[in-house]
N, C-alpha and C positions, 0 to 999 in steps of 0.2 A: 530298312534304313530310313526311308522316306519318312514312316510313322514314327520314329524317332525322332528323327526333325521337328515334326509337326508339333508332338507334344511338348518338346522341350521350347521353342515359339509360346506356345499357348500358356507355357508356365510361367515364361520372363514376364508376359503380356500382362496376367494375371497377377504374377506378386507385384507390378507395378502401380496397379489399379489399387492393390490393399496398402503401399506404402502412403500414398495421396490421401488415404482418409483419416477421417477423424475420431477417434471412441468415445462409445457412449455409454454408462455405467448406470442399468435401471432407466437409461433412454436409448429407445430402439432409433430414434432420428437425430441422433446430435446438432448441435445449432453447426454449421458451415464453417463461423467465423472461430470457433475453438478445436483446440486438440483434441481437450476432455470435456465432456459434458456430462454431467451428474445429477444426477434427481436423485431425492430423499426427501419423508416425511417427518423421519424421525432420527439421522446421523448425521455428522458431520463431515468436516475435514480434516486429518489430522496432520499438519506441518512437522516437519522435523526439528527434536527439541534438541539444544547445545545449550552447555554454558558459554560463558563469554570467551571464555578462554577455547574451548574450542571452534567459536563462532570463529575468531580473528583468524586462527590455525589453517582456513580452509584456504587451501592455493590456488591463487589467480578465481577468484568468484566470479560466476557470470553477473553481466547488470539483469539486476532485477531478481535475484535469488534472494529466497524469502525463507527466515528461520525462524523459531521462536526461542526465545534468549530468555533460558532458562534463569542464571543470573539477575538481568535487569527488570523479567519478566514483564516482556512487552515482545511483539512481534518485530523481527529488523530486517531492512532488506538491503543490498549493496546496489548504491548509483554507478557504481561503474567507476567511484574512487574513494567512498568512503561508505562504512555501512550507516543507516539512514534509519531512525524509529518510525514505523507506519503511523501515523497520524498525530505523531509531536512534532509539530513545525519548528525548527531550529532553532528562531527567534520568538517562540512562543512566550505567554506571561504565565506561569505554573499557577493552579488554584490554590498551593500551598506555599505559595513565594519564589524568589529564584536567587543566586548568589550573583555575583559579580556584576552590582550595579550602579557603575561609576557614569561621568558624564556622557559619556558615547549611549546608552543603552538610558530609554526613558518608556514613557507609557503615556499616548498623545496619538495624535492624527500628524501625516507626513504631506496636508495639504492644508488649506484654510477652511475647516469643517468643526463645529465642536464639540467638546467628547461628550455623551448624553450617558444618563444614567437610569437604569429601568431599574423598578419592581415590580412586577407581577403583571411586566409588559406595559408598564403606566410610567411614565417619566417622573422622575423624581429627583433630577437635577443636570446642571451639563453645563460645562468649562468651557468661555468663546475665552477667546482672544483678544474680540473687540468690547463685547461688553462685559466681560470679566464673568466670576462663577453666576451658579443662580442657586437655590435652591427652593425648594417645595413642587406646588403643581402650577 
């Protein structure tokens, strides 16, 4: 009965030890600070794909769950009250234009800086405030 004891000890002990770690997929050392750690020289990640319609559907999302949206085809992740496009800042200026741009929403500097204009990393023109536009070099 003793040796019963003992084992069943050594077993709690043990699957306590394996719930604390971290996995490692193609890495025999996982980094500490992650759950999963993966190495690959030649595959990816693959995310789970939804359309939009069922992205919205999923109940109560954790913050920070990450889809790719089939639909809008972009990656989206929810803050924790709305889902959020990975790398489209909300008040971004779109390379191809944006709609709804009345007097509240402009394209300017929010301090006294003024707006400079590159090409090909060379200034080529820039809007002060005090001395009005310039252009050339």
């Amino acid at each position: 009965m003793r040796k019963c004891y003992f084992f069943v000890l050594v077993l709690l002990l043990s699957s306590l030890e394996l719930i604390a770690q971290n996995i490692g997929i193609n890495n025999p050392t996982p980094h500490a600070s992650a759950i999963c750690d993966m190495v690959s020289t030649d595959k990816g990640i693959l995310i789970p794909r939804l359309t939009s319609a069922q992205r919205v559907a999923i109940v109560a999302p954790a913050v920070g769950l990450l889809v790719y949206d089939l639909t809008g085809a972009k990656f989206m992740y929810f803050d924790g009250v709305v889902w959020q496009s990975v790398g489209g800042a909300v008040n971004a200026w779109g390379l191809s234009g944006n709609a709804g741009n009345g007097p509240a929403n402009f394209i300017g500097t929010t301090d006294n800086q003024p707006i400079q204009f590159k090409i090909n990393n060379q200034r080529s023109g820039y809007i002060d405030n005090i001395d009005g536009p310039f252009y050339g070099s």
